[in-house]
C-alpha positions as CSV (number, residue, x, y, z in Angstrom):
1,X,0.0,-96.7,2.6
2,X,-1.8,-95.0,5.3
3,X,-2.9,-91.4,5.6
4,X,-0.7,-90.2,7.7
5,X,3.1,-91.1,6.0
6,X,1.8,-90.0,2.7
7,X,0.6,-86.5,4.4
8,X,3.7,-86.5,5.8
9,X,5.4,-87.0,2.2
10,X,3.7,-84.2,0.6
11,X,4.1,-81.5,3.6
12,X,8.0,-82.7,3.8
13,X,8.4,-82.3,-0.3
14,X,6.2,-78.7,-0.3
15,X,9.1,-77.2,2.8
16,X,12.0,-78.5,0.1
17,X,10.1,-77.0,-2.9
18,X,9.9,-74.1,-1.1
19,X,13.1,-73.0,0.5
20,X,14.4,-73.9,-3.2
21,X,12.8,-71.1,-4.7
22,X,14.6,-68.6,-5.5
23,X,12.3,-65.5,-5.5
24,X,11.4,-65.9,-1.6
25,X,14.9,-65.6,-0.8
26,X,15.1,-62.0,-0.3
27,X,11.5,-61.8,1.3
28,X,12.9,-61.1,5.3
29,X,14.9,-58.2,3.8
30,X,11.9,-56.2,2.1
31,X,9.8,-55.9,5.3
32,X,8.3,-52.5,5.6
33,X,10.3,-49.9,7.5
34,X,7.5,-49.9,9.9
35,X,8.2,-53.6,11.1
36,X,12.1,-53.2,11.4
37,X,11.9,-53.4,14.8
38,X,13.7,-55.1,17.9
39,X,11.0,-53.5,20.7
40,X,7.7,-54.3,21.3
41,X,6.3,-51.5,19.3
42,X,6.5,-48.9,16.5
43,X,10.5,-47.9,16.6
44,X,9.8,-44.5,15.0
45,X,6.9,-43.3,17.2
46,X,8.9,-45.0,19.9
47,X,12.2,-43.1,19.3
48,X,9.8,-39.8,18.4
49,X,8.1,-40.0,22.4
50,X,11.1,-40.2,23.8
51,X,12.6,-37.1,21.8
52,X,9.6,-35.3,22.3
53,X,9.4,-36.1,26.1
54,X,13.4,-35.1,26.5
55,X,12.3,-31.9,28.2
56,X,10.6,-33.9,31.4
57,X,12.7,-36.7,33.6
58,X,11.5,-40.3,32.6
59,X,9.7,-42.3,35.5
60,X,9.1,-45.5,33.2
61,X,10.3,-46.6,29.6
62,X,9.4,-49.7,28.6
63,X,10.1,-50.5,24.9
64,X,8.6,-54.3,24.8
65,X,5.0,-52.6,26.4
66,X,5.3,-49.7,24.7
67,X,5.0,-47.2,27.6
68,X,7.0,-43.8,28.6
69,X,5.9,-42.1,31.6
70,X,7.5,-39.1,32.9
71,X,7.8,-37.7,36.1
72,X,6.2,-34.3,37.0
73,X,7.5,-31.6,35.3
74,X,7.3,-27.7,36.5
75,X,8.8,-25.0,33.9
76,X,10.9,-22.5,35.0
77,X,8.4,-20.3,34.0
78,X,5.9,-21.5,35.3
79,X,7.0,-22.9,38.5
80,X,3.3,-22.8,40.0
81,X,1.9,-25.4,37.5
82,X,3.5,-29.4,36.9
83,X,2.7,-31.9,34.2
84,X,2.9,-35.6,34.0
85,X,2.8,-37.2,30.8
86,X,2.1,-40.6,29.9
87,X,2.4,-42.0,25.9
88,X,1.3,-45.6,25.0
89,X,2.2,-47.0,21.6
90,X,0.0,-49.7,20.6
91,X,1.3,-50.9,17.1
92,X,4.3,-51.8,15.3
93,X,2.5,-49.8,12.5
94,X,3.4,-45.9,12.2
95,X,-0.3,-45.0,12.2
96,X,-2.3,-42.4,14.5
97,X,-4.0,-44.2,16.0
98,X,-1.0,-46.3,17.5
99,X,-0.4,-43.6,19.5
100,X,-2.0,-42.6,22.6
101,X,-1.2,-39.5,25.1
102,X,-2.4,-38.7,28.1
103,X,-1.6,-35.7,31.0
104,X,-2.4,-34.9,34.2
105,X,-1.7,-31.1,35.2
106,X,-1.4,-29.8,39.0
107,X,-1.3,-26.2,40.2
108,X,0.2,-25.3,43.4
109,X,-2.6,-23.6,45.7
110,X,-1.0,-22.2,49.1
111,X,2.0,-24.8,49.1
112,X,-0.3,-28.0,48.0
113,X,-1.0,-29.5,44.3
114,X,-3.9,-29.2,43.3
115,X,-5.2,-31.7,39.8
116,X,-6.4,-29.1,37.0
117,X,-8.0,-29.9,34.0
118,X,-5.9,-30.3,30.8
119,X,-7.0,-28.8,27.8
120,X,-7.4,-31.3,25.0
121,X,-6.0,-29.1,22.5
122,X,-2.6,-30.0,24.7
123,X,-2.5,-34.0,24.6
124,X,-3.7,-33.3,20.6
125,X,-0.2,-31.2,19.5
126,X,2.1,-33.4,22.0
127,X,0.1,-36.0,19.4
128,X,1.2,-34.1,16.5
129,X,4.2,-33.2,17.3
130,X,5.2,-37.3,18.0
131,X,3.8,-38.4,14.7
132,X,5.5,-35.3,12.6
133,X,8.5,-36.4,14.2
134,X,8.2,-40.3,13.4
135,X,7.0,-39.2,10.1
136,X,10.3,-37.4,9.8
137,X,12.5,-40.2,11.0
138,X,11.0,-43.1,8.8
139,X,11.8,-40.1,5.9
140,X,15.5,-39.8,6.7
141,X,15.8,-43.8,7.2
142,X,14.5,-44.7,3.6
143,X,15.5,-41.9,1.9
């Protein structure tokens, strides 16, 4: 017999052995809660942004790239100063560092916007305040 049938044997009898065992049969169902997903990315960070970014209208939300972009934003009380937010997920994992936010900040000067500088302290709690929030909502999904 040649080399090739009787691999071909072997790898054929090791799929049967396999599906017939009976502890791998419930594997798919005891993924962690992190990879239940149908998007591109983390579903709890993911669901988290887009809670946390309610307040400002949504340029761009793509699930599959993990990307949410928001248009700019002016509070009514402070209609001299706009925001524009943009969080990346990176990871199905919920893990810090699968998150990334980044603002840009304008000031109107004499009718025109003008960029400001953002203080990091910002983009950190928007960061926080994502992650407490996915935290909270893998919590209530298990539990």
């Amino acid at each position: 017999m040649s080399r090739l049938p009787v691999t071909a044997l072997v790898l054929a009898s090791l799929a049967l052995s396999a599906t017939a065992c009976s502890r791998n049969r419930d594997v798919p169902n005891r993924l962690a809660p992190s990879k239940m997903t149908s998007i591109g990315v983390n579903a709890y960070l993911w669901r988290a942004a887009i809670d946390t970014l309610s307040f400002a209208p949504l340029l761009q939300a793509d699930s599959n790239g993990g990307v949410i972009v928001t248009d700019w934003y002016a509070s009514p009380q402070n209609p001299g100063e706009r925001i524009k937010l943009t969080v990346s997920i990176l990871d199905q994992d919920l893990r810090a560092d699968a998150l990334r936010v980044a603002a840009s900040r304008q000031i109107n000067q004499g009718g025109t916007w003008v960029d400001a500088p953002v203080a990091a302290a910002t983009v950190q709690k928007l960061e926080d305040i994502i992650l407490t929030r996915a935290r909270d909502l893998r919590r209530t999904s298990i539990g």
